[in-house]
C-alpha positions as CSV (number, residue, x, y, z in Angstrom):
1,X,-13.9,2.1,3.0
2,X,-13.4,-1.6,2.9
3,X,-16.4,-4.1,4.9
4,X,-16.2,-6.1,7.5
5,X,-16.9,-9.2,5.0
6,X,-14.8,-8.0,2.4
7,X,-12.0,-6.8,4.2
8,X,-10.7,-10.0,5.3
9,X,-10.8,-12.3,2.1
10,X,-8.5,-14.8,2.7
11,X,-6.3,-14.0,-0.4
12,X,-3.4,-12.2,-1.8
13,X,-3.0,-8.6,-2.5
14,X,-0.4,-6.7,-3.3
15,X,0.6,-2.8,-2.2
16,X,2.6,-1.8,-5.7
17,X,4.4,1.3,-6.7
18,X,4.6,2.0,-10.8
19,X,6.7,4.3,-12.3
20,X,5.7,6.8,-15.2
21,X,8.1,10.0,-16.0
22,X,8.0,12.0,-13.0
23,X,5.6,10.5,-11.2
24,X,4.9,7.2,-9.2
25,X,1.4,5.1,-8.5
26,X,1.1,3.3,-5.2
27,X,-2.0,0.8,-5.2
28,X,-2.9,-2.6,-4.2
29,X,-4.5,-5.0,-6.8
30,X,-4.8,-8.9,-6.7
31,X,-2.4,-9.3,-10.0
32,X,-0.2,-6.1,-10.1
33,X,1.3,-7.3,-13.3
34,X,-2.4,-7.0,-15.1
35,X,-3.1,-3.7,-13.4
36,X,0.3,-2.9,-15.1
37,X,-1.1,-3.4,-18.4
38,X,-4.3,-1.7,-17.8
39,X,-2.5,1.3,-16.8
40,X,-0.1,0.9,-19.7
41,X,-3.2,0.9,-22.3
42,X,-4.5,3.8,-20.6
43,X,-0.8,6.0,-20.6
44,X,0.9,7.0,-23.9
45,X,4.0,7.1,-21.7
46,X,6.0,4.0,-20.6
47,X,5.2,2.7,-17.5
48,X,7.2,0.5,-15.2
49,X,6.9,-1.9,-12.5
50,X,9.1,-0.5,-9.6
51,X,7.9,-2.6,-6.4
52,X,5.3,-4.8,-4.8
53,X,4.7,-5.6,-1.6
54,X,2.5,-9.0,-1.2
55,X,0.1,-9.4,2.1
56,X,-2.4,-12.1,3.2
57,X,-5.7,-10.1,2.5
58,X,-7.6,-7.4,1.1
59,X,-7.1,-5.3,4.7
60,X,-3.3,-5.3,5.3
61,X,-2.7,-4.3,2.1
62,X,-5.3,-1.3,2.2
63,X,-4.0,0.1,5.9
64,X,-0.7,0.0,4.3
65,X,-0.9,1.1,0.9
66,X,-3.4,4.8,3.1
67,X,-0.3,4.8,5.1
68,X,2.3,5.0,2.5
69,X,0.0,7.9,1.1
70,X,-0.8,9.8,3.8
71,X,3.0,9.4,4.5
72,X,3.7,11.1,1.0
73,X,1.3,13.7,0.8
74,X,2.8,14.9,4.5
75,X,5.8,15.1,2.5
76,X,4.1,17.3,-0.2
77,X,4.9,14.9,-2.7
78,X,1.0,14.0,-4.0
79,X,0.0,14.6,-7.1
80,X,-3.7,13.9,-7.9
81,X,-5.5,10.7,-6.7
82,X,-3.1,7.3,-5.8
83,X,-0.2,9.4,-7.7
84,X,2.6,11.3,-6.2
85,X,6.1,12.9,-7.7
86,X,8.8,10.5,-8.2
87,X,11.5,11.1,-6.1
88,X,14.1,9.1,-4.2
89,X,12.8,10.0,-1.2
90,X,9.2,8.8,-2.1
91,X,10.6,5.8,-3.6
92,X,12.3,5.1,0.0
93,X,9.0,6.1,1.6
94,X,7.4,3.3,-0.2
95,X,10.0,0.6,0.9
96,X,10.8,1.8,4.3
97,X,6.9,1.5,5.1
98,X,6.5,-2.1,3.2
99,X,10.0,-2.9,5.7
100,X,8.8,-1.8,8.7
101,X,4.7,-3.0,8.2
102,X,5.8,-6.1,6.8
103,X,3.4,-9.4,5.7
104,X,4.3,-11.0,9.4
105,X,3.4,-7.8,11.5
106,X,0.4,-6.8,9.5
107,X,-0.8,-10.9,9.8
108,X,-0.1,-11.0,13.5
109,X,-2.9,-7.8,13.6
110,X,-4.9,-9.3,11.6
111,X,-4.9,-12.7,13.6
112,X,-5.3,-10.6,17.0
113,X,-7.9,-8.9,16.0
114,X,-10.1,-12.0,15.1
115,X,-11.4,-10.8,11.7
116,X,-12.9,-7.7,13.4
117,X,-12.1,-5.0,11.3
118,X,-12.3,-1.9,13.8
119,X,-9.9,-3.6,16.2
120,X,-8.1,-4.5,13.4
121,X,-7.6,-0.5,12.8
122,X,-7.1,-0.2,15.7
123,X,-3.9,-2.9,16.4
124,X,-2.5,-1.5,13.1
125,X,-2.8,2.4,14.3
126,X,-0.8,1.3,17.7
127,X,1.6,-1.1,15.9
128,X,2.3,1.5,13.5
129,X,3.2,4.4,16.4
130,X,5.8,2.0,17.8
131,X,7.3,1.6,14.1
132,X,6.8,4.9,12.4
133,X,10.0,7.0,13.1
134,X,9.9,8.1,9.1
């Protein structure tokens, strides 16, 4: 679980989903193109950059990349960990939820909430019940 102090560093991050065989990897990471090649190295398969999803700080990008997951695994599509099966309907999960909590939305909670993390969960958890029809 992120910090208070942590959770609202003022820079970049990114919610990205990486493709490899039959399966996907939704994550967040400053530089998704490095996290790329890290999981490359690690993976005698070819891996691929499918999306990214850039957001203001460390927090948006977290209470979007749980909700994309616990969005998939309702869908029974988890795997083990941040992977899930590849799909087209995961891989619409994945930009539906990016659409819908975009940078803007996920900023104006973030602004609202004036750097207080709870009431930051908590704008994003009634922001997201007026969005979520998935």
């Amino acid at each position: 679980m992120l910090d208070s102090a942590s959770a609202f560093e003022a820079s970049p991050f990114f919610v990205y989903m990486m493709g490899v065989k039959r399966f996907i990897k939704i994550g967040i990471s400053r530089a998704p193109v490095a996290r790329l090649s890290q999981i490359a190295r690690a993976n005698p398969f070819e891996v691929e950059m499918l999306a990214t999803a850039e957001y203001k700080n460390k927090a948006c990008c977290t209470m979007v990349e749980l909700e994309i997951h616990k969005i998939l695994s309702a869908r029974g599509q988890h795997k083990k960990y941040e992977w899930f099966h590849r799909s087209p309907a995961s891989m619409a999960a994945f930009y539906e939820i990016t659409r819908r909590l975009s940078p803007e939305i996920m900023t104006d909670c973030y602004l609202k909430s004036k750097k207080n993390y709870r009431l930051f969960r908590l704008d994003f958890k009634l922001r997201l019940s007026e969005v979520k029809k998935l």
